[in-house]
TILUMFI-83637 format. One record per residue (C-alpha): residue in one letter; x, y, z. Coordinates in steps of 0.25 Angstrom, whole numbers, plus 2048, in hexadecimal, padded with zeros to 3 digits. Example, Ala and Ser with C-alpha at 12.3 -4.5 7.8 and 13.67 -1.06 7.14 Angstrom:
# residues 2
+------+-----+-----+-----+
: type :   X :   Y :   Z :
+------+-----+-----+-----+
:    A : 831 : 7EE : 81F :
:    S : 837 : 7FC : 81D :
+------+-----+-----+-----+
***
This chain:
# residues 199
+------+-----+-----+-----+
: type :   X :   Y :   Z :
+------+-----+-----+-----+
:    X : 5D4 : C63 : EBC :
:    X : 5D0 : C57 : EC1 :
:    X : 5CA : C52 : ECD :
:    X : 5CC : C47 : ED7 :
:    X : 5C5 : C46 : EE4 :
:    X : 5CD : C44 : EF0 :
:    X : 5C6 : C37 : EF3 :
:    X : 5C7 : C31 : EE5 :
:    X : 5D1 : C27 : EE2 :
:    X : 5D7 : C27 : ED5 :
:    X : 5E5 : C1E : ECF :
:    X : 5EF : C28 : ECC :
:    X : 5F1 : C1F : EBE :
:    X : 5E2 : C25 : EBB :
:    X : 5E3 : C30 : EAE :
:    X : 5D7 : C3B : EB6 :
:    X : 5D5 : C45 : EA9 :
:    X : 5D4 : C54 : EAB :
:    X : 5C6 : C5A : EB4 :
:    X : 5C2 : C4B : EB6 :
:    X : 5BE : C4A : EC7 :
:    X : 5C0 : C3E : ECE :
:    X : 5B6 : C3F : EDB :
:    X : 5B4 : C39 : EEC :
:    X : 5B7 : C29 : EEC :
:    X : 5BA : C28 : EDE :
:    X : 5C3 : C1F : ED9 :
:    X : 5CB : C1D : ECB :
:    X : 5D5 : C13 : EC8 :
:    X : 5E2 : C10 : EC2 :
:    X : 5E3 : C16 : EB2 :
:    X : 5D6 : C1C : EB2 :
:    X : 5D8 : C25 : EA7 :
:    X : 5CA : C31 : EA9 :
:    X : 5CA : C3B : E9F :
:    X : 5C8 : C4B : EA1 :
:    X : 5BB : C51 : EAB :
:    X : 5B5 : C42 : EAE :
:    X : 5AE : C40 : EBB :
:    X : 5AF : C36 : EC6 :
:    X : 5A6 : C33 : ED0 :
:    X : 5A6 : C31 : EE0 :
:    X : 5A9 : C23 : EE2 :
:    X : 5AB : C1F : ED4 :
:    X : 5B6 : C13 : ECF :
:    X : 5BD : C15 : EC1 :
:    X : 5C3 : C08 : EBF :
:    X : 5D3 : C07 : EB9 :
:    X : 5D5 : C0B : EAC :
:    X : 5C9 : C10 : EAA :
:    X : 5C7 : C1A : E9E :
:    X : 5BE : C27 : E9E :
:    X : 5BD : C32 : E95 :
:    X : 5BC : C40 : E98 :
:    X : 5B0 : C46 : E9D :
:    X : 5AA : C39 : EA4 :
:    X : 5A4 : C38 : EB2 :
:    X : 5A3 : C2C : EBB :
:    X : 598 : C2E : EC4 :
:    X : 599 : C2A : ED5 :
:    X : 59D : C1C : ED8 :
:    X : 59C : C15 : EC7 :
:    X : 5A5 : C0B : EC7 :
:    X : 5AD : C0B : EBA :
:    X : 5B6 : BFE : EB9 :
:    X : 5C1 : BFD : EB1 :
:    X : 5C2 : BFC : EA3 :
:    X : 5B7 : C05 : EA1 :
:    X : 5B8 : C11 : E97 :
:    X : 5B2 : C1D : E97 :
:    X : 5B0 : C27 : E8C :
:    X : 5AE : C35 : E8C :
:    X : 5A3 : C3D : E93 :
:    X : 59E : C2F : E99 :
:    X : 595 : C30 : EA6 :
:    X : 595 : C24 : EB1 :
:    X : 58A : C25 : EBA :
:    X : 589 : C22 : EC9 :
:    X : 58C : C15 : ECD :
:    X : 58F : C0F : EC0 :
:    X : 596 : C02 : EBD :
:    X : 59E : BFE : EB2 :
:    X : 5A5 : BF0 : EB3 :
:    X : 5B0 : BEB : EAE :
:    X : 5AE : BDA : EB0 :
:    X : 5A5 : BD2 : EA9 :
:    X : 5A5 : BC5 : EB2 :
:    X : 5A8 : BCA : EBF :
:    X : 5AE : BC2 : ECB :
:    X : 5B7 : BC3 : ED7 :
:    X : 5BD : BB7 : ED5 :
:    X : 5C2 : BAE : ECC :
:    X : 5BA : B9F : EC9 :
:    X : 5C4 : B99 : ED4 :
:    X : 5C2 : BA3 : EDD :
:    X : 5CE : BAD : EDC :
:    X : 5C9 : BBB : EDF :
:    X : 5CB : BC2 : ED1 :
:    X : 5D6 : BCC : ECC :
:    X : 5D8 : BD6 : EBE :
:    X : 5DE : BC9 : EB6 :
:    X : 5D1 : BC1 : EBA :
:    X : 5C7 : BC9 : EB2 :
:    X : 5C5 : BD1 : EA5 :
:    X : 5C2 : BE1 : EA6 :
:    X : 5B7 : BE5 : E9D :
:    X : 5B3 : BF5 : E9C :
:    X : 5A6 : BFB : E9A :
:    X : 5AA : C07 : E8E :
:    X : 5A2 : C16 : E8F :
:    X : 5A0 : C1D : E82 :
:    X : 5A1 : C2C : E83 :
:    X : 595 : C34 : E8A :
:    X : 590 : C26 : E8E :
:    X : 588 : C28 : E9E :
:    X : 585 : C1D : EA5 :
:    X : 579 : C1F : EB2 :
:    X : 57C : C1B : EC0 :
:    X : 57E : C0F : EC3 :
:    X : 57E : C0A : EB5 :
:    X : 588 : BFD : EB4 :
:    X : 590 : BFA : EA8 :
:    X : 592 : BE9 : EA6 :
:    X : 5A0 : BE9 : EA0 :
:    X : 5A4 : BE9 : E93 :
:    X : 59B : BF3 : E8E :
:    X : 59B : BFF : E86 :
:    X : 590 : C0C : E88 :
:    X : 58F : C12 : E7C :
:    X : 593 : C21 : E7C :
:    X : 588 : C2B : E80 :
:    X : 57F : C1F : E85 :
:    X : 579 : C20 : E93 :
:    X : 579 : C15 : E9D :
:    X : 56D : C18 : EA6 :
:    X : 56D : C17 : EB6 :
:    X : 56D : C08 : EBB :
:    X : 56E : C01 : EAD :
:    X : 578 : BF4 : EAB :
:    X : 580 : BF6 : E9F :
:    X : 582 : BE7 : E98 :
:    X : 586 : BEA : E8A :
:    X : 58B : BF4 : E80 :
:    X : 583 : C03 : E7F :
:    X : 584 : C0A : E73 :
:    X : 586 : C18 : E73 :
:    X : 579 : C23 : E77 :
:    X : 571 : C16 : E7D :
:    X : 56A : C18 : E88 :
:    X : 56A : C0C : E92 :
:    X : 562 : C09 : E9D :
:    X : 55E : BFC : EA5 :
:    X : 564 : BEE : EA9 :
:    X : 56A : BEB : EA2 :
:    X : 56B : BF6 : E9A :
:    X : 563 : BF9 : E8C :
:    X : 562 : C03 : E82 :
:    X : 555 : C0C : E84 :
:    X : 559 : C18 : E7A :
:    X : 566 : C21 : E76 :
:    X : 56C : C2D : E7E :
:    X : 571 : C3A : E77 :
:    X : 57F : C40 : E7C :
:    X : 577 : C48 : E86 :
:    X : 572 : C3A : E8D :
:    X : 564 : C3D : E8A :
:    X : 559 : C33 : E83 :
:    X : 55A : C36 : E74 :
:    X : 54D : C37 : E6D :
:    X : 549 : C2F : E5F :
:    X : 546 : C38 : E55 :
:    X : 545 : C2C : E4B :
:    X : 547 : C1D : E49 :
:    X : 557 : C20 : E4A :
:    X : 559 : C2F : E4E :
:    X : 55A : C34 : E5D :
:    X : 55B : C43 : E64 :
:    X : 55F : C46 : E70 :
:    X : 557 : C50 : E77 :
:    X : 55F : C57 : E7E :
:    X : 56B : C5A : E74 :
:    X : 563 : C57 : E66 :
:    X : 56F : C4F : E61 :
:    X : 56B : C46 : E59 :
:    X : 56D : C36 : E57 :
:    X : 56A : C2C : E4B :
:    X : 56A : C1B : E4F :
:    X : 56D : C11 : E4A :
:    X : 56A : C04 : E4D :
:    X : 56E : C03 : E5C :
:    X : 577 : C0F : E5B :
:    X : 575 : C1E : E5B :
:    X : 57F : C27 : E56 :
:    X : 57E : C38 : E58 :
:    X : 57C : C3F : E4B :
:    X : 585 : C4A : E48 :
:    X : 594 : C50 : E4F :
:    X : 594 : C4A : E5B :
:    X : 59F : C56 : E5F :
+------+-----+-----+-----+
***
């Protein structure tokens, strides 16, 4: 059974999912389509049409703009940002205050088990690699592949994350572990690929 505070404001046109909770100050706009037991923050903004899959939580007061997709299982920090303009302005060169048929939305795309730290911002058109890890405060600017851990501004690649989100450990040249699980991973190149069923 699902959840929605009181206080929240939610479109009637938004598609809530099953177990998913909606909390204080909230809000989620028209065609919002959220998948089943995902979580959404005090103060939080989900921008029309957004797209999340099930089991997702956006944390208190992350500002998700519209067109922005979300896979299953992904985690939005506090305060996080993800745009959706790439020249942004008010108004038009003469001076008209801007409207939708002015500018171009562009998304930021989440992969599946992707988690993004507080007040990470996401510069529109990206995509995060899925089970990649965005930490706290960094400034996404380009493309992250999947199980990259990325930190700084703007953000780099300082090593690979396992499912679990920890720091994998290189056992060679091209093979990783993750401590905590024991899964293991094989890269190559600048990708890194899970060995074995990924269930």
């Amino acid at each position: 059974m699902k959840h929605i505070s009181d206080t929240a404001d939610v479109s009637p046109s938004a598609r809530i999912g099953a177990g998913s909770r909606i909390w204080h100050l909230a809000q989620v706009r028209e065609n919002v389509s959220m998948g089943r037991n995902c979580i959404i923050g005090r103060g939080a903004y989900v921008g029309p049409g957004v797209r999340i899959g099930d089991n997702s939580k956006i944390q208190n007061y992350a500002l998700v703009y519209e067109p922005a997709v979300l896979g299953e299982g992904v985690f939005i920090g506090p305060g996080v940002i993800l745009t959706n303009d790439t020249y942004p302005r008010s108004i038009t060169p003469g001076g008209r205050l801007k409207s939708a048929e002015d500018w171009v939305q562009v998304g930021v795309v989440i992969g599946k088990g992707a988690a993004l730290g507080a007040r990470s911002v996401c510069i529109a058109p990206v995509t995060i690699g899925e089970w990649s890890s965005i930490a706290a405060g960094a400034v996404v600017t380009k493309d992250v592949p999947p199980y990259a851990l990325m930190v700084g501004v703007p953000a780099r690649q300082v090593g690979w994350v396992g499912r679990a989100g920890v720091p994998l450990n290189a056992t060679s040249a091209v093979d990783w572990v993750c401590p905590q699980t024991g899964e293991r991973y094989e890269q190559t190149g600048a990708a890194l690929a899970l060995l074995g069923n990924e269930d």
